[in-house]
C-alpha positions in Angstrom: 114.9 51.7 131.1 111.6 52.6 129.0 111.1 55.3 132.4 114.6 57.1 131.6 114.0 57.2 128.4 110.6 58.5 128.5 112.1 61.2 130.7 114.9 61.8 127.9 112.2 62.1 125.2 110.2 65.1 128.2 113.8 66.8 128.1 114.3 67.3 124.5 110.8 68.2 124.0 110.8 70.8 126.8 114.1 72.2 125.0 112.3 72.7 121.7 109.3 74.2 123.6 111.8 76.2 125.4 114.2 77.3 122.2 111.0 78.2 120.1 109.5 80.7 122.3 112.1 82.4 123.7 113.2 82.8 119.9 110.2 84.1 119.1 110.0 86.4 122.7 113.7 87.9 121.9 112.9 88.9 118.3 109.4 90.0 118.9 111.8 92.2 121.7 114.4 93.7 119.0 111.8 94.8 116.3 109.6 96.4 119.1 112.5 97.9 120.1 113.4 99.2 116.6 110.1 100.6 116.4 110.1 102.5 120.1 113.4 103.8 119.1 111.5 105.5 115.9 108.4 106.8 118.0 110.9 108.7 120.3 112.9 110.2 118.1 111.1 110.9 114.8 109.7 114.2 115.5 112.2 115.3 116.6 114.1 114.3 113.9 111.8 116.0 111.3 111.6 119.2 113.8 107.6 119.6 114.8 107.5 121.9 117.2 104.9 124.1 116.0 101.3 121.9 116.0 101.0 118.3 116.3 98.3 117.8 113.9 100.7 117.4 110.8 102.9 115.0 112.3 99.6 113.1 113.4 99.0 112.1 110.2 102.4 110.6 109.0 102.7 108.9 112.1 99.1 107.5 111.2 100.1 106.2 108.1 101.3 103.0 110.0 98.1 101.7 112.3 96.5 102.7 108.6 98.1 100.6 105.9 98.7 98.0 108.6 94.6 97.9 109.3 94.3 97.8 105.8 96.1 94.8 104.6 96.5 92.6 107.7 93.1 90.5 107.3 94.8 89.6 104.4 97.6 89.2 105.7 96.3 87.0 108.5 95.1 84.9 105.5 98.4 84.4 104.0 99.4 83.0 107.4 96.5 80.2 107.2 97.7 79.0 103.7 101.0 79.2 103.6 102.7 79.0 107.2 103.5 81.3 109.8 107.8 81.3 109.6 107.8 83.0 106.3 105.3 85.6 106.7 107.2 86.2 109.7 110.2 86.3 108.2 109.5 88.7 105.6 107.6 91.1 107.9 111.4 91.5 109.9 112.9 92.0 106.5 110.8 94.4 105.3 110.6 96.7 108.6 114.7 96.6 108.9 115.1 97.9 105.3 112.7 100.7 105.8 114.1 101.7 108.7 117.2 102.0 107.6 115.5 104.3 104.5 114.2 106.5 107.5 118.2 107.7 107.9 118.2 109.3 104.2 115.3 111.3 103.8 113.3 114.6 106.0 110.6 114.6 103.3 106.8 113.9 104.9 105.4 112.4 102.1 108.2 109.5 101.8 108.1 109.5 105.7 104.4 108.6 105.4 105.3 106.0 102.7 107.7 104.3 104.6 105.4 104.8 107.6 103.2 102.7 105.6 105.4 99.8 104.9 106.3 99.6 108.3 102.3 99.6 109.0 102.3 96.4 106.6 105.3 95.0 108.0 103.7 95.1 111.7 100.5 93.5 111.0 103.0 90.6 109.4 104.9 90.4 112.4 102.2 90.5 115.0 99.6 87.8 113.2 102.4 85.3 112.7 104.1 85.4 116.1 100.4 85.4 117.7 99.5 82.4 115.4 102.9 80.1 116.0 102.6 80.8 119.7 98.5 79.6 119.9 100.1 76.6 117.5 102.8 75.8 120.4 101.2 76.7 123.6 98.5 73.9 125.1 95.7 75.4 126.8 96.2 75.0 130.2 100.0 76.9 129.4 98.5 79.4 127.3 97.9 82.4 129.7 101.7 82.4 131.3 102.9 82.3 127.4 100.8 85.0 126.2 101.8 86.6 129.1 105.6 86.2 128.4 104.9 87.3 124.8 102.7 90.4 126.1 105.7 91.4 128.2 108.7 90.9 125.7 106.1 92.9 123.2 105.7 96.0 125.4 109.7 95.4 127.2 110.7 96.3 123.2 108.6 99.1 122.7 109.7 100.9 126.5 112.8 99.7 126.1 113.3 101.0 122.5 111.7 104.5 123.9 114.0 104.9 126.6 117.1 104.0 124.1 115.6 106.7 121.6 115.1 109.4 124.5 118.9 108.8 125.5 120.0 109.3 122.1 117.7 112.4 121.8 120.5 113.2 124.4 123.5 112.1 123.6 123.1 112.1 119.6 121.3 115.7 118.7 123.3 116.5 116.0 123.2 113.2 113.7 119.9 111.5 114.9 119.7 110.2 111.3 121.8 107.5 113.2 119.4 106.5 115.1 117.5 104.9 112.5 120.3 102.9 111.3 121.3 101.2 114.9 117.3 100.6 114.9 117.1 99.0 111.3 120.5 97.1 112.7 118.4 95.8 115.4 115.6 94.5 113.4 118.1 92.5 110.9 119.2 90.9 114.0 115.7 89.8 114.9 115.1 88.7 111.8 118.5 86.2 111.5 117.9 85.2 115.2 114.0 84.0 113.9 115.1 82.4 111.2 118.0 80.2 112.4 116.2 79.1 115.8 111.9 79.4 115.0 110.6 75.9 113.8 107.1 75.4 112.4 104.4 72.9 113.5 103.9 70.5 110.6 102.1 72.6 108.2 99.1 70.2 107.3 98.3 70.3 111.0 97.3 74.0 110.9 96.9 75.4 107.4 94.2 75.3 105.5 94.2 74.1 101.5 93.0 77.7 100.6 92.5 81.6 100.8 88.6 81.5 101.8 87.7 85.0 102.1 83.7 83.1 104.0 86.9 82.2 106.8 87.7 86.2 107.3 83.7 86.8 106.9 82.9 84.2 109.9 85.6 85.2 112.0 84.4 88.7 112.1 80.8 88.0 112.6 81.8 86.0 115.9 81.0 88.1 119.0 83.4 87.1 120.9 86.2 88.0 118.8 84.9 91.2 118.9 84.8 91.8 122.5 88.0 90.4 122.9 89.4 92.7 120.4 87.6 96.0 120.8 89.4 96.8 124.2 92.3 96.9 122.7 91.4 99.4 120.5 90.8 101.8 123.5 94.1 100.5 124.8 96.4 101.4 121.9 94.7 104.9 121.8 95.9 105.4 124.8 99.3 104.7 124.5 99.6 105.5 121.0 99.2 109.2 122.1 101.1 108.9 125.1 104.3 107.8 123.9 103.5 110.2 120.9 103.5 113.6 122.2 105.6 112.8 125.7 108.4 113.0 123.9 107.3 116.9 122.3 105.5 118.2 125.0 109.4 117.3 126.8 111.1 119.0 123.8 108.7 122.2 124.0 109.1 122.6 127.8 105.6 121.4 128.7 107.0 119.1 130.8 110.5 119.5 131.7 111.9 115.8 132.4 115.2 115.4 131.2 115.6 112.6 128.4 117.8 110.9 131.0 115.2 110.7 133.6 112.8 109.8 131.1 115.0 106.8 129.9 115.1 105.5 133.7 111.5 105.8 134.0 110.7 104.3 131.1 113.4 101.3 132.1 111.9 100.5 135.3 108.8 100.0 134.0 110.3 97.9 131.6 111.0 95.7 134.3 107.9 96.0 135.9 106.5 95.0 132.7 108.2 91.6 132.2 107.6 90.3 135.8 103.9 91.1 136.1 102.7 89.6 132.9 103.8 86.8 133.4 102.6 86.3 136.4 99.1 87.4 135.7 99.2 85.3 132.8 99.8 82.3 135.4 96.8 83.6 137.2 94.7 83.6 134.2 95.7 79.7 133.6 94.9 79.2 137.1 91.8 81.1 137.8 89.9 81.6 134.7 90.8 84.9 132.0 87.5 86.8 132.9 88.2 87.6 136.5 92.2 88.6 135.7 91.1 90.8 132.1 87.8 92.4 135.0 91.2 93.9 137.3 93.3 95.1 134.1 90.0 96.7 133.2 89.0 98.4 136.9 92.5 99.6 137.0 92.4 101.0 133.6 89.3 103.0 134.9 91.2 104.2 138.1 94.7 105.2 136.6 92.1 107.0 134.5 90.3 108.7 137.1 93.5 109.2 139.6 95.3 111.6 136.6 91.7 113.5 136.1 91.3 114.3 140.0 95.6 115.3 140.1 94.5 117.3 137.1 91.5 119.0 138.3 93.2 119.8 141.8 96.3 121.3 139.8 97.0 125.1 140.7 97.3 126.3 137.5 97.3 124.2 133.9 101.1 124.8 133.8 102.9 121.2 132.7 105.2 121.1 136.1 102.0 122.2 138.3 100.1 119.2 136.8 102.8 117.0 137.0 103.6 117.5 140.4 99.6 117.5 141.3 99.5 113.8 140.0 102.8 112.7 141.5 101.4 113.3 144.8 98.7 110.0 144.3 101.6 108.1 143.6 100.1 105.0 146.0 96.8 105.2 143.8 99.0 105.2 140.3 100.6 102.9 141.5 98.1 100.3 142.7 96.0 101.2 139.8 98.7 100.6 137.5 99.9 97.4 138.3 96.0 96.0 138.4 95.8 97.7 134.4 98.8 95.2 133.3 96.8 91.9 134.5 94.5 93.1 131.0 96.9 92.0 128.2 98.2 88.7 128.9 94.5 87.6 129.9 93.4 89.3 126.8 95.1 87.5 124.5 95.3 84.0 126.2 91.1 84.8 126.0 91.4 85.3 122.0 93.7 82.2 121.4 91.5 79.9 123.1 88.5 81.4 120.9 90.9 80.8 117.8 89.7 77.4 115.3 92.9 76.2 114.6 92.3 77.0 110.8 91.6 80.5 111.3 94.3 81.4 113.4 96.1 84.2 111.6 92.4 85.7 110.0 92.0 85.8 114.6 95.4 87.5 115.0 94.8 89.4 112.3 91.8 91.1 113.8 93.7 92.0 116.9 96.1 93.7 114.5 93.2 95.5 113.0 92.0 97.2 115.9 95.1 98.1 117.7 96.6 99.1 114.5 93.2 101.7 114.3 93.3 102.6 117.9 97.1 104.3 116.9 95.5 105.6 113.4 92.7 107.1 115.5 94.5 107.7 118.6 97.7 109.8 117.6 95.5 112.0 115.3 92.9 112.5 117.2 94.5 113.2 120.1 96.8 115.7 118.2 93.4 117.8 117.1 92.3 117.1 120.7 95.5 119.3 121.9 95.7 121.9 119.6 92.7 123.0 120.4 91.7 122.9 123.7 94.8 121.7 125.3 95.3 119.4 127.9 91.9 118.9 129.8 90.5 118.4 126.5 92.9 115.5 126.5 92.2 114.1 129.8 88.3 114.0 129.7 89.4 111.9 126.1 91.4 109.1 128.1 88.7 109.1 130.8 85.9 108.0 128.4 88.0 105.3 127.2 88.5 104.0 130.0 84.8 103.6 130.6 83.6 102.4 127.2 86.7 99.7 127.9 84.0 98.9 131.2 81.4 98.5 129.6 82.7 95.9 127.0 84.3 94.2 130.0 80.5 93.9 131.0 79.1 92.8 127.4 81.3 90.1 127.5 80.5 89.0 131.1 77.3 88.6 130.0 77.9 86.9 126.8 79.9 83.8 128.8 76.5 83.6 131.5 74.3 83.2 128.5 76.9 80.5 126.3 77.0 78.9 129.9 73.1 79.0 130.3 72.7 77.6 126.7 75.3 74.7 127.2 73.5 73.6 130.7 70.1 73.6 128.6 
């Protein structure tokens, strides 16, 4: 009897475990997705086709103002609990998208760019802080990993959706902006009827302590957790960026269609391999699974730059075609790059005091959130003037300084080992 019921009381547990986090995966999914749908189809929506620079600094406005107010943020999320941070962050992002459909004019653009900046960094640092609350230790890699995958599924995802409507809506894309603020009301109704909080005594503290944000920024490990991702998101922050306008200049002639499909496939890719690598990373330790993402960050890297440099000409279709051919090397290299996030982040949650577990998130936030500000601008200058070798040798030395702080924190866990068998 006491057996049976024991094993009734497992069931209903795993449920909640269960109803929580794929609550929290499926609106996480809809208000990345809202978001991709915006980075596809905003410049073409405000017509850049002359010079990227200009657009670089609206679409910067984001990574800025969410860098900017997300410590405190992060804070706000120790005090007072995660749900309603979490809550208002969804609310705030599906209004201002929906403002996106009335307006053309770049300084109101970079405003609303802005609030969507702050309404990130609210999302992000709650979810990140409710799943560390949820997830045990030993689970923690394979839900990071789930979370890592619904994360980037909503941002391909919403990207492929937006290139299709670059197609199939061209003369109203204001709409566009609408069905992605409908999506992100959806989240945020979805979040707030099925996400539960731990009780909040358990993992608040009684206080804003701005000595908390202080110590967790002086911590090393944080740091090295956190600064990869930096070179991560400046990556793809200028990928996704300026595909879509090198596609609508002719640079690269791929049909929005075909560009939807690739982008859905790896979608799918996406959403299988993290979670298995976040299994691995349970299973085998985080260091050795983030040491392949990194290595294959460093070959995708070098594959493009050798496809590059053994390109006929610098036309877009002779480049793209020179790449294509290493497709077995992309490919490899590729899949070995996506064992880096949910490793990553499994790595910073177990570093997280239970206290400080939104100021932790928060930093996170800060440095992808600077790796777009830095990325998408810099990479813009990077093009306009000297075109795109200029902005190869720039993805190439990021994905060596992301080696090197794979090696600084190698080192830092032999020497906290060494000290702890002392």
């Amino acid at each position: 009897m006491g057996l049976k019921r024991f094993g009734h009381l497992l069931t209903m547990h795993d449920r909640f475990y269960l109803r929580l986090l794929s609550s929290l995966y499926i609106s996480t999914f809809f208000i990345r997705a809202s978001f991709g749908i915006m980075l596809a189809t905003l410049p073409i929506y405000l017509n850049i086709t002359t010079g990227f620079i200009g657009y670089g600094v609206v679409a910067a406005a984001s990574p800025l103002f969410e860098m900017g107010t997300v410590l405190f943020i992060g804070a706000v999320v120790d005090r007072y609990g995660r749900k309603i941070v979490l809550l208002s962050g969804l609310l705030t992002a599906a209004l201002f998208l929906f403002l996106l459909s009335l307006t053309k004019n770049l300084y109101l653009i970079f405003c609303i760019n802005a609030a969507h900046g702050m309404a990130a960094g609210a999302i992000l640092v709650s979810s990140l802080a409710l799943l560390t609350d949820y997830a045990p230790e030993n689970r923690r890699g394979r839900e990071m990993g789930a979370f890592d995958a619904f994360n980037m599924l909503g941002w391909v995802v919403g990207y492929a959706v937006g290139a299709l409507f670059l197609e199939f809506l061209k003369g109203s894309l204001g709409q566009t902006f609408v069905i992605a603020a409908a999506m992100a009301l959806f989240g945020c109704v979805y979040c707030f009827l099925n996400i539960t909080e731990p009780k909040k005594y358990d993992v608040v503290c009684k206080k804003i302590r701005f000595d908390a944000i202080i110590d967790v920024l002086k911590q090393r490990s944080i740091l090295l957790l956190t600064l990869p991702w930096f070179i991560v998101f400046m990556i793809i922050g200028a990928v996704m960026t300026f595909l879509t306008v090198s596609t609508s200049q002719g640079v690269l002639t791929i049909s929005p269609l075909l560009l939807s499909a690739i982008i859905g496939g790896a979608g799918v890719v996406l959403i299988l391999t993290q979670i298995f690598y976040g299994r691995l990373s349970d299973k085998y330790g985080r260091l050795p699974i983030m040491v392949v993402g990194t290595i294959g960050f460093v070959g995708l890297m070098t594959v493009i730059g050798i496809g590059y440099g053994l390109a006929p000409t610098t036309n877009g279709e002779d480049v793209k075609n020179s790449i294509i051919r290493f497709w077995p090397l992309l490919g490899v290299f590729g899949l070995m790059a996506l064992a880096f996030g949910p490793s990553a982040l499994s790595s910073l949650a177990d570093e997280a005091q239970e206290k400080t577990r939104g100021v932790t998130m928060a930093v996170y936030s800060i440095v992808i959130s600077a790796g777009m500000f830095v990325g998408v601008p810099a990479v813009a200058a990077i093009f306009d003037r000297y075109g795109g070798p200029g902005v190869l040798f720039f993805m190439i030395g990021c994905a060596i300084a992301m080696l090197c702080l794979m090696i600084a924190r190698y080192v830092e866990l032999k020497h906290r080992k060494k000290q702890r068998m002392t």
